[in-house]
TINUDREN-577571 format. One line per field, with one value per residue (C-alpha): residue number from 1; chain; x, y, z. Coordinates in steps of 0.001 Angstrom, whole numbers. Example, Ala and Ser with C-alpha at 12.3 -4.5 7.8 and 13.67 -1.06 7.14 Angstrom:
nr = c(1, 2)
kette = c(A, A)
px = c(12300, 13670)
py = c(-4500, -1060)
pz = c(7800, 7140)
end
This chain:
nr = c(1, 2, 3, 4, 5, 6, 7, 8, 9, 10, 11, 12, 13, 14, 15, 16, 17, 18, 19, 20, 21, 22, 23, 24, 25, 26, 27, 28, 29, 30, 31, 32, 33, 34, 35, 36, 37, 38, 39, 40, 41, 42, 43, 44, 45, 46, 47, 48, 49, 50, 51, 52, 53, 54, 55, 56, 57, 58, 59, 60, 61, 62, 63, 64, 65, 66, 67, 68, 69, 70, 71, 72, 73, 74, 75, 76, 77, 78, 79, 80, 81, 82, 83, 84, 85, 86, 87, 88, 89, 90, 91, 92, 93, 94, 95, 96, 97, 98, 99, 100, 101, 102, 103, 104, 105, 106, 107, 108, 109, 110, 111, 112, 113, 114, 115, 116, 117, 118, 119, 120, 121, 122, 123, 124, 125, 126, 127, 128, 129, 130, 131, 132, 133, 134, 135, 136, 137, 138, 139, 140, 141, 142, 143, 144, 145, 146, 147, 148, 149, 150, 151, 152, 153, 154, 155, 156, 157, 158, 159, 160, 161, 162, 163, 164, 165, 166, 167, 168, 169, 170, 171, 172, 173, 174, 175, 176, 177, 178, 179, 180, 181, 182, 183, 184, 185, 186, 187, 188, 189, 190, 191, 192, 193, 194, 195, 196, 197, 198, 199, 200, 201, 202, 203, 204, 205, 206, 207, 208, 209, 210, 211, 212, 213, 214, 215, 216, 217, 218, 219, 220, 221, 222, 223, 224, 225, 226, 227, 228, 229, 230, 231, 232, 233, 234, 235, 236, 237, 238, 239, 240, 241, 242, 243, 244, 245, 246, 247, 248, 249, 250, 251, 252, 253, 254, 255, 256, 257, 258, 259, 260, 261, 262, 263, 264, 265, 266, 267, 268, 269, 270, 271, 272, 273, 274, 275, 276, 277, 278, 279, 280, 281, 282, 283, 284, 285, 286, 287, 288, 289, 290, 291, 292, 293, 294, 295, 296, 297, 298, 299, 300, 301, 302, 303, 304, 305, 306, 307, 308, 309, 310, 311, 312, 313, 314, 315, 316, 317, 318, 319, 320, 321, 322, 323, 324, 325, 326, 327, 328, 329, 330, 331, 332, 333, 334, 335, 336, 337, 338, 339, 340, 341, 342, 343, 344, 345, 346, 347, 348, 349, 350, 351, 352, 353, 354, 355, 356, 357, 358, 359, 360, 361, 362, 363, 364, 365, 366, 367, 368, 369, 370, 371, 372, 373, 374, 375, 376, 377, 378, 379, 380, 381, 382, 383, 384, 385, 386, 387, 388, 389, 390, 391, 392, 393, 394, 395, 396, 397, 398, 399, 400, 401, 402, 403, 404, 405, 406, 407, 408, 409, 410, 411, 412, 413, 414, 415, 416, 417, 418, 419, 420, 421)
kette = c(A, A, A, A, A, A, A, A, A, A, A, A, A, A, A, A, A, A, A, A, A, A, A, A, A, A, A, A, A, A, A, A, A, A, A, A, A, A, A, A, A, A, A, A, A, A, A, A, A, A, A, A, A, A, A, A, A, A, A, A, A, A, A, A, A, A, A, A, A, A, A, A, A, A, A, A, A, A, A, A, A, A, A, A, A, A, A, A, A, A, A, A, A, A, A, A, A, A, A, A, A, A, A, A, A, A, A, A, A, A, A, A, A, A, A, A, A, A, A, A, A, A, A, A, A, A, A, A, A, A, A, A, A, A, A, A, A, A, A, A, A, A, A, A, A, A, A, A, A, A, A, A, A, A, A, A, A, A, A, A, A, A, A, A, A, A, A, A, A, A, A, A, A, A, A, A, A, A, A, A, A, A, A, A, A, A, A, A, A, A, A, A, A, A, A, A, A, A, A, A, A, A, A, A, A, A, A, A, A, A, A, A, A, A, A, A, A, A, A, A, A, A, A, A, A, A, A, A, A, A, A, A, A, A, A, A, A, A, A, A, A, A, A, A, A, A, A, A, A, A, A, A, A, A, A, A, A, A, A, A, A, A, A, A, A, A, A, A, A, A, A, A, A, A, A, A, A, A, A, A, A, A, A, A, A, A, A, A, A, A, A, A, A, A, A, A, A, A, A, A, A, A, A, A, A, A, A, A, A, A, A, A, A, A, A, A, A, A, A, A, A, A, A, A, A, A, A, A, A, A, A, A, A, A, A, A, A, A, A, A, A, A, A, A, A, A, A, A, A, A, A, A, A, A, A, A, A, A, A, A, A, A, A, A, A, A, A, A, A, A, A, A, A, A, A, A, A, A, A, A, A, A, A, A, A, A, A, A, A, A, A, A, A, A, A, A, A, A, A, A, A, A, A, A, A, A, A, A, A, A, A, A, A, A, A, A, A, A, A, A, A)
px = c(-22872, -25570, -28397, -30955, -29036, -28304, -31389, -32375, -29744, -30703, -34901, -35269, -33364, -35258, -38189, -37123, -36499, -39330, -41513, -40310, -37530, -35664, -38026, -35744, -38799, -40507, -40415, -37417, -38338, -38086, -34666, -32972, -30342, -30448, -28116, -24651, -23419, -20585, -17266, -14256, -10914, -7638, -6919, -3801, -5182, -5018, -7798, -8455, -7678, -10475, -11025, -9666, -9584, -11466, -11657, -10832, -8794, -10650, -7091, -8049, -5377, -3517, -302, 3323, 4640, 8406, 10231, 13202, 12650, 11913, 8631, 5843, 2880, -434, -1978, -5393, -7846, -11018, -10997, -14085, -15705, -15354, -17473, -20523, -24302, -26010, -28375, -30650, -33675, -32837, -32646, -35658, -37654, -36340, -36577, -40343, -40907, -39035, -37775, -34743, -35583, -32811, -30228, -30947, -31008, -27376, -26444, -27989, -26694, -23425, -23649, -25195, -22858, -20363, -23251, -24275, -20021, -19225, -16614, -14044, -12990, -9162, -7558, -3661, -3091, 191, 1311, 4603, 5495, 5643, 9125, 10685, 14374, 14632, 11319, 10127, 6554, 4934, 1728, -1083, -3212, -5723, -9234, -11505, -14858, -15671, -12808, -10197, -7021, -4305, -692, 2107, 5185, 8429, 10530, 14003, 14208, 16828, 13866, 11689, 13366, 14457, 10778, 9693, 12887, 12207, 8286, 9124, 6979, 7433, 4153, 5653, 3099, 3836, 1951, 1670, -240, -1706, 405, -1283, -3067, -6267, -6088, -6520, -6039, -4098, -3105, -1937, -215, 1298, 4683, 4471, 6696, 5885, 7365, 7724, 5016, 4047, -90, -2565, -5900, -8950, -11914, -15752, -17593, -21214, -22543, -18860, -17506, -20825, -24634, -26153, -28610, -28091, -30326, -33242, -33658, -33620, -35270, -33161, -29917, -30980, -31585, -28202, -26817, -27780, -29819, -28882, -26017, -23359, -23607, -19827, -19101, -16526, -16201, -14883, -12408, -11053, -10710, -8712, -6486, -5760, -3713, -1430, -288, -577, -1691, -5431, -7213, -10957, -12556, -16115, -18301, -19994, -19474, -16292, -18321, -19047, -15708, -15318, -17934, -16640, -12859, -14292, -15778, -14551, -11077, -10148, -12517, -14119, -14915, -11645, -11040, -7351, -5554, -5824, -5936, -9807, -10911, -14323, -16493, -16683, -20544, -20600, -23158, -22774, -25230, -28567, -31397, -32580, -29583, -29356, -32441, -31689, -28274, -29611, -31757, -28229, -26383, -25583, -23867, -23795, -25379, -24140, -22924, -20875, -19616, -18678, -16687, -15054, -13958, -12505, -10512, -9092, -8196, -6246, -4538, -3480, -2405, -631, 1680, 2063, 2764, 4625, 2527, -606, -4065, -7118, -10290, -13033, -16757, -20482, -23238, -25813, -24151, -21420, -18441, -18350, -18865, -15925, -13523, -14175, -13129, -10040, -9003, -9700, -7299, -4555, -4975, -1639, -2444, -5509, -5080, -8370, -11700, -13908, -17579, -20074, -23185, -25480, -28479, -28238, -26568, -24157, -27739, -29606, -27036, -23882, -22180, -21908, -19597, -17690, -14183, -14759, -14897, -18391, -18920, -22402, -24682, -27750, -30903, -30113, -31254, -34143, -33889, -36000, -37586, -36093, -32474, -33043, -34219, -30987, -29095, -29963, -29496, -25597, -25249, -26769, -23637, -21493, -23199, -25018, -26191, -27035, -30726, -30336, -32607, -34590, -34028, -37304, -36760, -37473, -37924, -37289, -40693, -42726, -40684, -40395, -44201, -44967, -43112)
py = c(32157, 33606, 31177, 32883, 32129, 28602, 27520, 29628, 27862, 23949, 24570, 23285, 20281, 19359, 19685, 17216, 14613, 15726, 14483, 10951, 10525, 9110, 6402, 3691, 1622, 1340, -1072, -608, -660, -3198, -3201, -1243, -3014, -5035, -4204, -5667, -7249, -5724, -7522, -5820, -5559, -3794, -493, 1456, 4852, 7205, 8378, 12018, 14047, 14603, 18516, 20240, 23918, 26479, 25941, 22681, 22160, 19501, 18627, 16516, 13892, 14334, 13506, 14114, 13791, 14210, 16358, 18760, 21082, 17964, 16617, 19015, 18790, 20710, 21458, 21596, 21883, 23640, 25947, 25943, 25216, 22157, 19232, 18983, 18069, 20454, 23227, 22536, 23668, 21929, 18770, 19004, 19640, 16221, 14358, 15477, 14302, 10849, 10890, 9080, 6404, 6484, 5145, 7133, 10445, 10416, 9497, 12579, 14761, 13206, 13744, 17141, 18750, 19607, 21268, 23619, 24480, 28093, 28545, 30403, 33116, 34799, 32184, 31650, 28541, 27050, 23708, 21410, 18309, 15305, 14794, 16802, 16995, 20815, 22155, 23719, 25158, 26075, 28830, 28471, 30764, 32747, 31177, 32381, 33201, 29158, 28310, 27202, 26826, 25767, 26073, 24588, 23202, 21694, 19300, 18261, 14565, 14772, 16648, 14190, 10773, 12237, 12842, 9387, 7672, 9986, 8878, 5490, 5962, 2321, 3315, 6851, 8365, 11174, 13185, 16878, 18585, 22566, 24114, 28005, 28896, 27769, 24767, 21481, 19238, 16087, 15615, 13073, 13557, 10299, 10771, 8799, 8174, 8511, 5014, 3268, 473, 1899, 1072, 3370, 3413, 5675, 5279, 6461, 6641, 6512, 3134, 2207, 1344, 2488, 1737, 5227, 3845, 7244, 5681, 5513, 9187, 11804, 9799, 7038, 9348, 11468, 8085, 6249, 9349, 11014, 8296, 4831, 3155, 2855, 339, -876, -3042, -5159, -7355, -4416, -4031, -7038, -6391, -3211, -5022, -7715, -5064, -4454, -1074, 765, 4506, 4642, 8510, 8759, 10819, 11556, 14753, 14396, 17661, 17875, 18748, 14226, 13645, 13427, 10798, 8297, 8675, 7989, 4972, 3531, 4196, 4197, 2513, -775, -420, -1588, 573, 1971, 4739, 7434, 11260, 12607, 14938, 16266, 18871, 21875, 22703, 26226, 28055, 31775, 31091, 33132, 31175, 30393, 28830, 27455, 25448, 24110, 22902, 21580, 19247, 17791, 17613, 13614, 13760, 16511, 16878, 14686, 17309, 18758, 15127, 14998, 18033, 17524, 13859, 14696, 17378, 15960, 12209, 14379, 16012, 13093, 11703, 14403, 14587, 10911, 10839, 6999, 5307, 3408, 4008, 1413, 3749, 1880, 2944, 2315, 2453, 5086, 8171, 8843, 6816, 4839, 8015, 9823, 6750, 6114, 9602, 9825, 6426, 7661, 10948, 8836, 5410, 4203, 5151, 3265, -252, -1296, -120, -1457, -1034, -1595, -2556, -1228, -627, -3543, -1591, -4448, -6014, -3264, -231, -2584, 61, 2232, -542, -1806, -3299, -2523, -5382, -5859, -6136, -7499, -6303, -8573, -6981, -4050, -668, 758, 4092, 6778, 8648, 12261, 10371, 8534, 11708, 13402, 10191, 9972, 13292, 13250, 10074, 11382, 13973, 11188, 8936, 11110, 8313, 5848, 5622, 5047, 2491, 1759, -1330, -2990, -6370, -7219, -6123, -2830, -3317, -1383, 1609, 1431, 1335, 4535, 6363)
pz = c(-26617, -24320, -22621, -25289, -28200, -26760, -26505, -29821, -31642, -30093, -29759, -33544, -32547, -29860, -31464, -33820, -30948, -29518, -32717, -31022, -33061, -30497, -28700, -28146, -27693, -30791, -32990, -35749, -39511, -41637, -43592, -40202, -39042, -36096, -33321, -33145, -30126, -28930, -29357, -26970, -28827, -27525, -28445, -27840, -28221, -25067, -23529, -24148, -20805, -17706, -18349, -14844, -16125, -17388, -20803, -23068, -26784, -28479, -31027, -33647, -34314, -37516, -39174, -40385, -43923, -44736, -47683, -48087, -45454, -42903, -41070, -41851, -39300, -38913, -35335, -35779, -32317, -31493, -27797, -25825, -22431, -20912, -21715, -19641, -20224, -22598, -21368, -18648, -20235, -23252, -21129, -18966, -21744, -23304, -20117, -19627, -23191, -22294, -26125, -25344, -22250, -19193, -21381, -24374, -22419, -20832, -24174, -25531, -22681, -23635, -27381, -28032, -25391, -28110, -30211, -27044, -25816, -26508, -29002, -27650, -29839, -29489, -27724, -27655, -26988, -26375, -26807, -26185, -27380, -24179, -22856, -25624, -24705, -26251, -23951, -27382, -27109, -30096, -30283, -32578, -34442, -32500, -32196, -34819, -33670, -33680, -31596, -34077, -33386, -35722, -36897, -39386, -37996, -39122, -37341, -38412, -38768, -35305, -33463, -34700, -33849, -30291, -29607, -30712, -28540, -25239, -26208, -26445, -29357, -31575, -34417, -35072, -33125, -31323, -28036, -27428, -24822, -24227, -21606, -21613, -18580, -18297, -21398, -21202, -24194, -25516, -28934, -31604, -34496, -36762, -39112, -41860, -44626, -47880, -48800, -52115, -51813, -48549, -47943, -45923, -45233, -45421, -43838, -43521, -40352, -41016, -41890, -42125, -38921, -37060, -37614, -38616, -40767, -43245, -46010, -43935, -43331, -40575, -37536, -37908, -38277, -34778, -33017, -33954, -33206, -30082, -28431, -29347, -27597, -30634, -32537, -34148, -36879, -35422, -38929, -40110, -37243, -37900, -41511, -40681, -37793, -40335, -42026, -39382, -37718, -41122, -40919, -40924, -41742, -41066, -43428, -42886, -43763, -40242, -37839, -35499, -32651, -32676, -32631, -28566, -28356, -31722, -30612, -27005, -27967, -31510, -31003, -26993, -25871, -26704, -30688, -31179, -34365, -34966, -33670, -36753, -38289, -38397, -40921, -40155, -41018, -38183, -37745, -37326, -34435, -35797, -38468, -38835, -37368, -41331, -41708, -38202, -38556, -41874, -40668, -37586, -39501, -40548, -37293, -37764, -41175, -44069, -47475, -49753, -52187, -49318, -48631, -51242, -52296, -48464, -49414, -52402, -50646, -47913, -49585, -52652, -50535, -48412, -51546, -52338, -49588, -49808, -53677, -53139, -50822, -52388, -50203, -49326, -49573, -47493, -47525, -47738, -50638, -48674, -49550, -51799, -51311, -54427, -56489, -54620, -54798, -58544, -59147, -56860, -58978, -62246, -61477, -59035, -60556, -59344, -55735, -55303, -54417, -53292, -53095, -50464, -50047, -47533, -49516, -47118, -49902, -52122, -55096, -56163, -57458, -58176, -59333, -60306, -62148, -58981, -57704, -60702, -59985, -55745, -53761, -52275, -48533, -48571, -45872, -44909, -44156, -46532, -44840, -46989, -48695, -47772, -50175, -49722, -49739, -52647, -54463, -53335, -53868, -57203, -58105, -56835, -59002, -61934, -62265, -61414, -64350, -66576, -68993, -65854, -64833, -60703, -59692, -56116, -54186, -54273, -52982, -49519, -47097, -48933, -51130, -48317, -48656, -52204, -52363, -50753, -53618)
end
């Protein structure tokens, strides 16, 4: 991508944080949550590698299921330029603006980085598995023109158990690394087995095991996203390590091109969230500007329609290659968790074995049938709905409950906002 297009391509963002959306100073609205002190809790996840070449493989972790022909795993990264701060013009222009503060802005730099990479397109990139005693290398797909690389692989269950003893691999997690000229990148992939009475979990992002404040609309999205130090949920940290080294999979419609900073922090670093597979959403940058500048208005998470046809996606098949094991689904009430759980139950009932829900709108009092038979994680002050979300909220739970009329929260401190409506 060309400087012109760069800054064609990030100019509508910026005027969005330039509106002030990301003035760490003012005063937050009622219903916002407050910020969560920060409690530190081991991880075991490896740090992703310090890019020393001329281009970096972002590989998403993912995972290994087992049947007749042996362990079938799917390479999945995205080739690009190395991580550095976004475009300099993109940045001065914030800085004079001061939309962030000092803290806020390296977090932007940080954060929107990913956005302003070039893809690369036609890359071969080759990867081999750490201290594999055969020296296999395996080549992926070439790069699309946004940078994808990807391949299927089998390994024999001998392959597969050498790797994990030369590893010293005792969670079934294995490491693989780019070796073509010119690549850096670390990957993760888990094997799991598809055990009788076997228990995994899946896992939202947003509002889930992060404050994003979704609900409360656009500003509060850009500022919890690109500005904002990250806020965790560490109640639901514990709630997760509670269940013991089970195989976690993070499902979330928000874009790829986040996932360096979350794994950075919510998984290696002091979020304290398990080691897991991500499925994202890749936010593509050969758009036309139309469709540039509508997406860009949703760089933090997606629409809620395409949440939700992603979600159901990428938890069947999960299921599907794990047709024994029974799955936790944990989410929140601001966009469409409850809706997409209730219908992966009703079509895999004997899969499901809990349903959790963060509660972050108040629904278990004021929209109970959204939440029937999940158990309730109560969430105390409730983030108020914005009106364009609860529009689009509504509308994706009308289809979901034709003959249910989907109320607003209009207790307090949510009475304000329900007032302007």
């Amino acid at each position: 991508m060309n400087a012109n297009t760069r800054l064609m391509f990030l100019t509508p963002l910026v005027a969005v944080l330039l509106s002030g959306w990301c003035n760490n100073n003012e005063t937050p609205k009622p219903g916002t949550a407050t910020p969560t002190p920060t409690k530190i809790l081991k991880t075991n996840a490896p740090a992703r590698l310090e890019v020393l070449t001329g281009k970096e493989v972002t590989f998403f972790p993912g995972y290994g299921y087992r049947d007749a022909k042996g362990w079938n795993i799917h390479l999945r990264g995205w080739a690009h330029e190395p991580r550095t701060h976004a475009n300099a013009v993109i940045t001065q222009m914030a800085k004079i603006k001061g939309v962030c503060g000092d803290i806020g802005m390296k977090n932007f730099q940080v954060r929107i980085s990913d956005f302003d990479a070039d893809d690369e397109a036609s890359e071969v990139v080759i990867v081999k598995f750490d201290s594999d005693p055969e020296d296999k290398s395996y080549t992926l797909d070439k790069s699309g023109p946004d940078g994808i690389v990807q391949t299927d692989l089998v390994l024999t269950d001998d392959q597969a158990k050498q790797l994990l003893d030369k590893q010293g691999s005792s969670n079934q997690w294995l490491t693989y690394r780019a070796i073509s000229t010119g690549h850096t990148g670390l990957g993760r992939i888990r094997l799991i087995e598809s055990e009788p009475n076997g228990t995994s979990l899946i896992s939202d992002i947003d509002d889930t095991i992060k404050v994003t404040e979704v609900p409360a609309g656009q500003d509060a999205i850009v500022k919890n996203v690109f500005c904002r130090e990250y806020q965790p949920l560490p109640e639901m940290a514990e709630r997760y390590r509670v269940l013991g080294d089970i195989p976690v999979h993070y499902v979330s419609g928000g874009p790829d091109q986040l996932f360096g900073p979350i794994y950075d922090f919510f998984i290696a670093g002091p979020g304290g969230f398990p080691e897991g597979s991500f499925h994202l959403r890749f936010f593509p940058k050969n758009l036309r500007l139309s469709e540039g500048r509508k997406n860009l208005r949703q760089l933090g998470v997606s629409t809620l329609d395409a949440t939700y046809k992603h979600k159901i996606k990428e938890i069947t098949t999960l299921m599907k290659n794990f047709p024994d094991r029974k799955f936790i689904l944990v989410g929140d009430s601001g966009e469409v968790d409850p809706e997409v759980y209730s219908r992966i139950r009703s079509e895999r009932p004997a899969q499901v074995k809990a349903i959790w829900i963060r509660d972050v709108i108040n629904d278990d009092e004021t929209n109970h049938f959204r939440l029937e038979g999940m158990e309730v994680i109560k969430v105390n002050p409730p983030v108020c709905v914005q009106n364009k979300h609860f529009i689009n909220l509504s509308a994706r739970i009308k289809e979901s409950y034709p003959t249910k009329e989907y109320k607003r929260n209009t207790a307090p401190p949510c009475d304000k906002e329900a007032k302007k409506t």
